[in-house]
N, C-alpha and C positions, 0 to 999 in steps of 0.2 A: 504494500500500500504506500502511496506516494505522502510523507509527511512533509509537508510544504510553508512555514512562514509566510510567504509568498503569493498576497489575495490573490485574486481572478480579476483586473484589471483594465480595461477597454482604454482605446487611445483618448478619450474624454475624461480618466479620472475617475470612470465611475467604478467601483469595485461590486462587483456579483456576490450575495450572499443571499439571495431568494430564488429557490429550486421551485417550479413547477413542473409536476411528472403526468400526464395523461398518462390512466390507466388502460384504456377501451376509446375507440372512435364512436362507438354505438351508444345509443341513446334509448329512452321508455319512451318520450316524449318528440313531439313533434312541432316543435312551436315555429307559426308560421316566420317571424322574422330570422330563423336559423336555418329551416332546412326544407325542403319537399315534403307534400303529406306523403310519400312514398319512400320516402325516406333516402338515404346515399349509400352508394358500393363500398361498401364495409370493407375493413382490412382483413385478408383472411389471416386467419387464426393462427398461421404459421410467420407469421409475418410482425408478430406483436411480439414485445419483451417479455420471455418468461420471469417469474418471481425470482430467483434468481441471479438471472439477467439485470434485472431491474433494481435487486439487491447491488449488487457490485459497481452497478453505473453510478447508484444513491451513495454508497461508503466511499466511492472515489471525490465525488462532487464533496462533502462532507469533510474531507480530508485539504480539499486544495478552498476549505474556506467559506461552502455552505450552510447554513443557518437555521433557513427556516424552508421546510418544504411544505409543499402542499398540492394535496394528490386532486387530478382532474379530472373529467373526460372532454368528450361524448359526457356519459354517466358513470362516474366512477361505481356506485353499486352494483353496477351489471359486473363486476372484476369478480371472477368466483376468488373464495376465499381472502376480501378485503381485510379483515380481524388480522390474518395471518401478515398480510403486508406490513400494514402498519407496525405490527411488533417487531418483524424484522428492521425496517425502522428507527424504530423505538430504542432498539438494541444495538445501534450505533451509535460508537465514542467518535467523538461526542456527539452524544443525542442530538438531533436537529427538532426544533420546536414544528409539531404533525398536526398540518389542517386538514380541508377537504370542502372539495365545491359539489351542492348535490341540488339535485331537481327536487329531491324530499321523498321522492316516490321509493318506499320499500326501507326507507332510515327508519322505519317504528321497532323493527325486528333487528337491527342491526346499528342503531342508538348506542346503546350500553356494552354489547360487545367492542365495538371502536373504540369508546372511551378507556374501556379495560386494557385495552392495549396495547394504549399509548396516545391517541389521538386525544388533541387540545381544545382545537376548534374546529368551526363548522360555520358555514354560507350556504345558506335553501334560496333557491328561487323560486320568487312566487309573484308573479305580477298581477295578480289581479284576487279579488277576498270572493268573487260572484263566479255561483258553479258554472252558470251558462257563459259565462264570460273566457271561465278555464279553458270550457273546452272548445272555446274559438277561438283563444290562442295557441293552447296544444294540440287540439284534435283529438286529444284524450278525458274522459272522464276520470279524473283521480284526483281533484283538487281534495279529496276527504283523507286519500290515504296522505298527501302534501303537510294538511292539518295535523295530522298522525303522528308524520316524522316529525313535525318543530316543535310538539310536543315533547313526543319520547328525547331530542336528544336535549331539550332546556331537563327534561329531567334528568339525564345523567351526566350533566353540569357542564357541557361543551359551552363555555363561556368565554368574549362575549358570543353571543348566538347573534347572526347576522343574515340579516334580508336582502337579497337582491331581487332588485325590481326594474325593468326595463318600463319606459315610457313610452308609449306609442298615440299619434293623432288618429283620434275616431275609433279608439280603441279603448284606452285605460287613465289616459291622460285628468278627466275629471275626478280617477279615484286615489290622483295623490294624498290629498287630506287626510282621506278615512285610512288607507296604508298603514301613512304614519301614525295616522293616532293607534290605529290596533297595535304596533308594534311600541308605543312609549307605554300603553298600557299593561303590556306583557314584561316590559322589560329586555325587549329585545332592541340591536340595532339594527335601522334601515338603514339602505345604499341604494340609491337612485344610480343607475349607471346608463350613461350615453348609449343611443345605438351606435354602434361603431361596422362600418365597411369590410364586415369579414362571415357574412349569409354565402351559404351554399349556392343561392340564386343568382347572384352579386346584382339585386333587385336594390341595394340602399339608395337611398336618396338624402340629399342635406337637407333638403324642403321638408323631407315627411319630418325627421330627427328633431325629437322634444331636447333640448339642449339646457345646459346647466342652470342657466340665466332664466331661464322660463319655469323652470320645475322649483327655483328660490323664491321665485315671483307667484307662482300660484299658493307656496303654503307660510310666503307667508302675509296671507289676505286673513291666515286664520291664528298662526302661531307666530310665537315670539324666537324667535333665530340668531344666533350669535356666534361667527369662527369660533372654533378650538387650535387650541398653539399644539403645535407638537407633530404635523402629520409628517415630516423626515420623509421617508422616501415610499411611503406608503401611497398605493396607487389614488384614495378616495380622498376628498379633502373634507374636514371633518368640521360638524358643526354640532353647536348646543342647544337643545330645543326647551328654553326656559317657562315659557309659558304657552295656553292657548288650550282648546275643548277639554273639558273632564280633569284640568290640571291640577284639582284636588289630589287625585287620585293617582299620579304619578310624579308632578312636579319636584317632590320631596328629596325625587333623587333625577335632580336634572338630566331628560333624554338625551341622546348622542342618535345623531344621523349623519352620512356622507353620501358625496356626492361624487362618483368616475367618472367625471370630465374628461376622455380621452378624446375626445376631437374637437372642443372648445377651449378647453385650459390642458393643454398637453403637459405633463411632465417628466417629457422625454429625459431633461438634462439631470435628473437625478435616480432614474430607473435601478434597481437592483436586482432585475429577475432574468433569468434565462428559463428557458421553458423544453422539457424532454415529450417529444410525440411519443404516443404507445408504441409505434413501428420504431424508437431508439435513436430519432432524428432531434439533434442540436439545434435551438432555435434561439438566436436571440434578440428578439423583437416581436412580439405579434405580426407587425405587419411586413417580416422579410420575408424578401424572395427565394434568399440562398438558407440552407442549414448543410447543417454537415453531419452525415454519416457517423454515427456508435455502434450501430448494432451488427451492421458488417464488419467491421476489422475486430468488432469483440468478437463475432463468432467466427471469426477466420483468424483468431490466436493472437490476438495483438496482446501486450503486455501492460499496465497500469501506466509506466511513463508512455508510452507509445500512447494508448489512450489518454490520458492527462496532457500531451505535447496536441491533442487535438483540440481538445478545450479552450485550451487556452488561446491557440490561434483562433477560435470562431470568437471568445471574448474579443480578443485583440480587434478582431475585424467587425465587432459592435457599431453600429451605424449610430449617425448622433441622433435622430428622431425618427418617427415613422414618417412622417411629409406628409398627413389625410391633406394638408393646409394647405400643399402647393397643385400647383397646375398639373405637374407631369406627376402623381401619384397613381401609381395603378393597384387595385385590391389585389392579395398574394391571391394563390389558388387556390392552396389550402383554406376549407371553411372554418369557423371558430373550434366548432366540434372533431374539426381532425386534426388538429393544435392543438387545445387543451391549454384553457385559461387558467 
């Protein structure tokens, strides 16, 4: 194992210390702004990091100065034997602090197991609190088992517990208020995040895109909102929800929400994450075009410096922003779901 002084460093400065791992390309869910109701050509199954695999890629990255990981998909829950990942994980010196990004669908029964161990935290998406509404942005009926999971995992204390909520015109846009009040009422935090340019369809538009400014502006007609100091290089920028509906009843312990402004308030120049596809591809940026090969020269016998001297040249070659902003930008081809946010 490659022990290294020597962060992971890009020609900007910026040092790499947040691992995201896509576990599965595949998804439960079919939300129309991500993919086809038919869904996309799935990776076969030979094609994906075994646990293993995925062990060794995670203790090397961990070794040359990763931190904090956090497991992806498609659906990270479709990953048979998830429990088992995460301890593997877990069970790296030094331990790296273990999240996970989920649809909620199927976390009721697999809540308390993940937290056992080793996982810390947790982000459910849920855009919308109205069943008919669920299933016109998923095309699924399952907003109850959704309810289920953020449930089960607030009770096996994955704290804090956090909301992702995409915003959409003519869609969900009027149910920012009640969102958040359901979530300052629970105790939970929200994250309103940007639609960002990386649909299966590559259908985005800037016109349709509820943007920062507008989603600050609609809550607060109703609530009281204040920055928070401290968001460093975390992707959401964070706010205080001090007052507004039912504020008896939660005020007491002032709400937190944020907001992923990734194509209005970009903060490319202080980014910390590289991001591993399930298929073992290095990426680092959401919106690159290039990644680089891991899972061919690991299973064609390459050695940890040999693997580690790859890392480090795709950090090196870290791009300074993703460009949604300029003219010549073009969406990668890869969708969100076969990235792995």
């Amino acid at each position: 194992m490659i022990a290294s002084p020597e962060p992971l460093i890009d020609a900007f400065g910026r040092i790499a210390t947040d691992l995201r791992i896509s576990l599965t390309d595949r998804c439960s869910l079919r939300c129309s702004y991500c993919m086809p109701a038919e869904g996309l050509d799935w990776l076969p199954r030979g094609n994906v990091l075994t646990d293993a695999e995925l062990a060794r890629l995670a203790s090397l990255f961990v070794s040359l100065g990763v931190r904090t990981v956090r497991l992806t998909g498609g659906e990270p829950l479709l990953r048979p034997g998830l429990p088992g990942v995460v301890g593997m994980l877990a069970a790296l010196d030094p331990a790296p602090q273990i999240s996970l990004t989920t649809n909620g669908v199927g976390l009721a029964r697999l809540a308390q197991p993940l937290a056992d161990a080793g996982l810390l935290r947790i982000n459910i998406s849920l855009d919308t609190l109205d069943r008919d509404r669920f299933i016109e942005i998923t095309r699924r009926d399952r907003i109850s088992d959704v309810f289920a999971g953020v449930q089960a995992a607030y009770d096996a204390g994955l704290s804090p517990l956090k909301i992702n909520t995409v915003l959409a015109r003519g869609t969900n846009l009027d149910e920012a208020p009640a969102l958040l009040l359901w979530a300052l009422e629970r105790g939970y935090e929200l994250r309103f995040i940007e639609h960002m340019p990386l649909d299966a369809q590559h259908a985005w538009s800037r016109a349709d895109m509820v943007t920062a400014e507008e989603i600050l502006a609609r809550l607060e007609g109703e609530f009281t909102i204040e920055t928070a100091e401290g968001r460093g290089a975390a992707p959401a920028e964070r706010f205080l929800v001090t007052d507004g509906p039912g504020a008896a009843a939660w005020a007491t312990r002032p709400g937190r929400m944020g907001i992923v402004a990734s194509v209005t308030r970009p903060f490319c120049r202080d980014c910390d994450r590289l991001r591993l596809t399930a298929d073992g591809a290095l990426r680092t940026c959401l919106f690159a075009h290039d990644e680089t090969d891991l899972l061919g020269p690991l299973r064609a016998g390459a050695d940890d410096a040999e693997l580690a001297e790859l890392i480090r040249a795709a950090v090196r070659g870290k791009q300074a922003g993703h460009g949604i902003n300029s003219a010549l930008f073009v969406q990668p081809a890869r969708p969100m779901s076969a990235i792995g946010g």
